[in-house]
N, C-alpha and C positions, 0 to 999 in steps of 0.2 A: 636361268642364270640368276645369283644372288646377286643384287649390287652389294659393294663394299661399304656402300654406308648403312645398309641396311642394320634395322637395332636386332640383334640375334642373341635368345637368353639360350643359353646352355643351363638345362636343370642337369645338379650332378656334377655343377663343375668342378668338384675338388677331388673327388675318386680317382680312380685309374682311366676308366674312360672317358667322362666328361674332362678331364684337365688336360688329356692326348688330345681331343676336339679344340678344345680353349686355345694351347699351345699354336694347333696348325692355324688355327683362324687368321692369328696371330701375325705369325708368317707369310702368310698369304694376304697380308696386309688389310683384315676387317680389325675396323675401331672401337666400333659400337657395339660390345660388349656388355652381355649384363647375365651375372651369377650372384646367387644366394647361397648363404651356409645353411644345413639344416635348423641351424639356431634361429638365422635371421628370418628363415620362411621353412616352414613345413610343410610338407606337400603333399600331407594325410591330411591336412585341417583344408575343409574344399575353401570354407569362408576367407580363409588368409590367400589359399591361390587365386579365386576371383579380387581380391583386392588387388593383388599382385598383378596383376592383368590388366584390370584397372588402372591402376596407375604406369605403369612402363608400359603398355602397347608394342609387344613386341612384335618384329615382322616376321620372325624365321623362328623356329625352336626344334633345338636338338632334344628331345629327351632320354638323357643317359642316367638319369637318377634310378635307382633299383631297390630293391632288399636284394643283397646277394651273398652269398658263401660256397663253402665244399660241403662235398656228402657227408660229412657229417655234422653239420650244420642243419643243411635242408632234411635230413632226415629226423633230426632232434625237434626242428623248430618250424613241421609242417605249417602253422595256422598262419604264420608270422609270414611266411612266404607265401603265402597265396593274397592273402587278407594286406598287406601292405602293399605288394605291387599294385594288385585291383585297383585301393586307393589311390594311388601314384598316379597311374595311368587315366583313369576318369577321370580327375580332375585337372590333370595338364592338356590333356589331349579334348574334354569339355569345353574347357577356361580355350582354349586355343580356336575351338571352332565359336563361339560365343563372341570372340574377339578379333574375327577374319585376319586370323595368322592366316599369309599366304602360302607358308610352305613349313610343313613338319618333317622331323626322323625320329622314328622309334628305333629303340635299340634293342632287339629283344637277346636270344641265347638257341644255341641249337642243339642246346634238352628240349625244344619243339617235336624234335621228330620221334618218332617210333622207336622202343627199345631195338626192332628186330629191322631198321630199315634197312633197303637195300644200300649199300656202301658201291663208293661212297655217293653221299646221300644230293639228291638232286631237289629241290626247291619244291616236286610232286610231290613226295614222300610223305609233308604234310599230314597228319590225320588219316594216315593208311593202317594206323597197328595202334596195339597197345602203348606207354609213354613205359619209362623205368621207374621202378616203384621209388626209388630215392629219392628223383628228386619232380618226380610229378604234379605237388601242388605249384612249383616255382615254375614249370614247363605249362600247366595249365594258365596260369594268371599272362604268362609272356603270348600267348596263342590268341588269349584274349584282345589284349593290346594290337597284336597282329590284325585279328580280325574288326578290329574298331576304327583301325585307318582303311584297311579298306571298304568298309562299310560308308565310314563318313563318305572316303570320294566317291563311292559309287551312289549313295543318294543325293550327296550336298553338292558334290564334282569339285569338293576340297581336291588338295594337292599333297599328301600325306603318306612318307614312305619309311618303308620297314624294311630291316636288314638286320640279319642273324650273323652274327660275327663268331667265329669259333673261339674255342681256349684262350683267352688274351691275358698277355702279363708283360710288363715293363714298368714306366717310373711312376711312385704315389700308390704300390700294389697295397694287397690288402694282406699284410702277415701274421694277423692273429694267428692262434695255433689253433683253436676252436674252430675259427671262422671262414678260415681264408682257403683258397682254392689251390689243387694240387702241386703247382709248381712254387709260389711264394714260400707256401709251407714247407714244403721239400728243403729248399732253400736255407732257411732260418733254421731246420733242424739239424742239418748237416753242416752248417755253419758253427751253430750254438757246441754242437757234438766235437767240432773239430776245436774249437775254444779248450774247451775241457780238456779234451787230451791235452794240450799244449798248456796246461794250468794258466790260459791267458786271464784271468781274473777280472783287469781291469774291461776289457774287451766286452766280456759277458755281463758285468755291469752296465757300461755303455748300453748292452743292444738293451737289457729290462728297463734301464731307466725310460730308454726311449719308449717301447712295446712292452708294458707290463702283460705279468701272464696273472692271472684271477688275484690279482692284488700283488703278488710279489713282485717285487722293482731291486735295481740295482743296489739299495740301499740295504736289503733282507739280506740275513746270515747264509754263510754258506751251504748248511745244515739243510735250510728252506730251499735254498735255489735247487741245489743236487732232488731234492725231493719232487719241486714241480716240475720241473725238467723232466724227472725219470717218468712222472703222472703221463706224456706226451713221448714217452717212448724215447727219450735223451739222454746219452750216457757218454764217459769219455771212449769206453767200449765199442758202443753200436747204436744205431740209427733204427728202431722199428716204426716201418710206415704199414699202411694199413693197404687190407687182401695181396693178391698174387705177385703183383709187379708185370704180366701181362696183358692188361688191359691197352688197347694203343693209342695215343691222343695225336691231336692235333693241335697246334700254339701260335699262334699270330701275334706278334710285337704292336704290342696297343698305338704307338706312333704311327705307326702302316694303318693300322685299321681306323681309325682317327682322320687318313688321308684318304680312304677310301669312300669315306664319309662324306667328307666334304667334295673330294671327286662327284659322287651320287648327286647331291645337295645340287649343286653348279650345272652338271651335265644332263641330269635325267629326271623325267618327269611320272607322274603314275600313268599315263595314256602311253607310254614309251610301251608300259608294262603288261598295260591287259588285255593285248591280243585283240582277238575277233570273235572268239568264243561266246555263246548268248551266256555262259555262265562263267564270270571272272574269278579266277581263285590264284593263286600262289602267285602274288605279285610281289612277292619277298625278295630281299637278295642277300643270298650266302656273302659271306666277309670269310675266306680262307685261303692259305695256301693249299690244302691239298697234299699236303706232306702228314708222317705221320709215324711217329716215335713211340717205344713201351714203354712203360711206367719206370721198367727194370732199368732199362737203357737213359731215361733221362736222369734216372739217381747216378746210373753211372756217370754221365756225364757231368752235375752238379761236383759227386766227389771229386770227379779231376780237375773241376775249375774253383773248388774252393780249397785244395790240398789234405781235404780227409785223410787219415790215416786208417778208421775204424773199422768196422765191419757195418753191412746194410743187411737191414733182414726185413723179411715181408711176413706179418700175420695176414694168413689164410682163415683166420677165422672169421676176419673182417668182408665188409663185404667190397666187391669188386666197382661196383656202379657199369655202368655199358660197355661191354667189351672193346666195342668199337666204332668209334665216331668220324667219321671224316667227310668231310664235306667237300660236294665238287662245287668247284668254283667257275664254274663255265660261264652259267651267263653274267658275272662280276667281269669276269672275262670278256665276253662281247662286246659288254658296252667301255674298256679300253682301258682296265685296272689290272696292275698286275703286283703279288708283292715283291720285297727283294731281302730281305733279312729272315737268314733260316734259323734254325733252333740253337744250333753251336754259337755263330755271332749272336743271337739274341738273350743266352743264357750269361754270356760273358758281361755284356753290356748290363744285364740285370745286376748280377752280383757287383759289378763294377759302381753301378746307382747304390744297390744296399749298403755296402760300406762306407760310401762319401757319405 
């Protein structure tokens, strides 16, 4: 059990999932809060996080801080993904054992598992197969992480836990068009696209001033806009997103998995987790519902919740990333977590945050 006064830094607090953590803390009535901006503490420079340690002694820490994006992101910007996490993670998760934090969470991704695991994927799957080429340095560095807390508790008998959260999106997502992951992006395109048609102007100004795209902002002629737009597959026409639209995912409302979090934190301990076995391994724990939508089908569903008019089309040329991902959430399950927000109310409630 965490007490409530305990001082607990959330690294990452301002992202999608550190600020769902922040949030519930919140509610759940912990005070003693402490986040940094990347500005104020960087968390590649190890000398600033032992300082940082140093001075705030924290008891608890989440680490939600990442390098993160979509396939094609991690596929453009392998070095950047491997080589920034590593960093991230050695030096929070060092700095934390140097500094008898009593209790950690890693947050890794479940691009962990095997391109070809068996579905849906159970907590074994682990290091049974190949990873997917796309986004394999980002799946490597997070595996890492994985095996670093349980390493620690198994020599130091640290208290240090890890859990792979599927697909997550809700408030604070990340919408670049370069950067950001399937469903935000999705989002904004088909938004942006449904603008257009309806010559909303003012609208599409609004969203670039907000999210400039490689320098054009609401301020740039229409000339330009229409062009970057189109560079991302945006038109008053049609919406091209990239490969089949087959692929099937899974999505978790970052609030739920935020509470699932802190559920874990409060309730469960790593001795909960590693069995009797002389060799301890997959002490992880899945964050999913277990539900599980096509790419095809969540466009479809986006256009009917943002009022598209256009057409949606899929280049095949692109590549697909894992056909299929879906995570069993069983033992999330045993120990008394369950989610409640499916994809329909979670898609509404997103666009309902994009627009405010």
């Amino acid at each position: 059990m965490i007490d409530l006064n305990s001082k607990i830094y959330v690294a990452g607090h301002g992202g999608l999932v550190g600020s769902a953590i922040w949030k519930n803390l919140q509610q759940k009535g912990y005070t003693n809060l402490v986040g940094k901006t990347h500005k104020e503490l960087d968390l590649m420079d190890s000398m600033a996080v032992r300082h940082f340690f140093e001075e705030e002694k924290p008891d608890i820490v989440f680490l939600a801080a990442a390098h993160v994006g979509g396939i094609l992101a991690n596929y453009k910007y392998r070095a950047d993904f491997i080589y920034n996490n590593l960093q991230i993670q050695q030096n929070v998760i060092g700095e934390s054992y140097r500094h008898q934090v009593s209790k950690l969470l890693f947050l890794g991704s479940t691009c962990i598992y095997p391109r070809d695991a068996r579905q849906p994927m159970k907590e074994e799957e682990l290091l049974t197969g190949p990873l997917e080429y796309t986004n394999e340095p980002y799946a490597i560095a997070k595996i890492a992480g994985l095996k670093m807390c349980e390493s620690f508790n198994l020599q130091y008998k640290t208290n240090y836990m890890a859990v792979m959260p599927t697909n997550l999106y809700g408030p604070n997502d990340n919408f670049d068009l370069e950067r950001s992951h399937v469903l935000p992006a999705m989002m904004r395109k088909i938004y942006l696209a449904h603008c257009l048609k309806n010559k909303d102007w003012k609208a599409i100004s609004d969203d670039l001033n907000k999210r400039p795209v490689e320098g054009v902002n609401g301020e740039s002629n229409r000339e330009e806009i229409n062009r970057i737009l189109s560079k991302y597959g945006i038109s008053s026409e049609a919406v091209e997103l990239w490969g089949t639209g087959q692929p099937l995912r899974e999505f978790l409302w970052s609030e739920e998995m935020a509470d699932a979090c802190i559920y874990i934190m409060e309730k469960v301990d790593f001795d909960d987790l590693r069995g009797t076995n002389k060799e301890v391994r997959n002490c992880h724990i899945n964050i999913g519902t277990g539900k599980e939508i096509s790419i095809r089908k969540l466009a479809t569903l986006i256009v009917n919740t943002v009022g598209y008019k256009g057409a949606i089309r899929f280049d095949a040329t692109k590549p697909d990333g894992t056909m299929r991902k879906l995570t069993d959430p069983s033992k999330l399950h045993s120990l008394g977590w369950h989610h409640c927000i499916d994809i329909e109310e979670g898609v509404q409630k997103m666009y309902n945050w994009y627009l405010a």
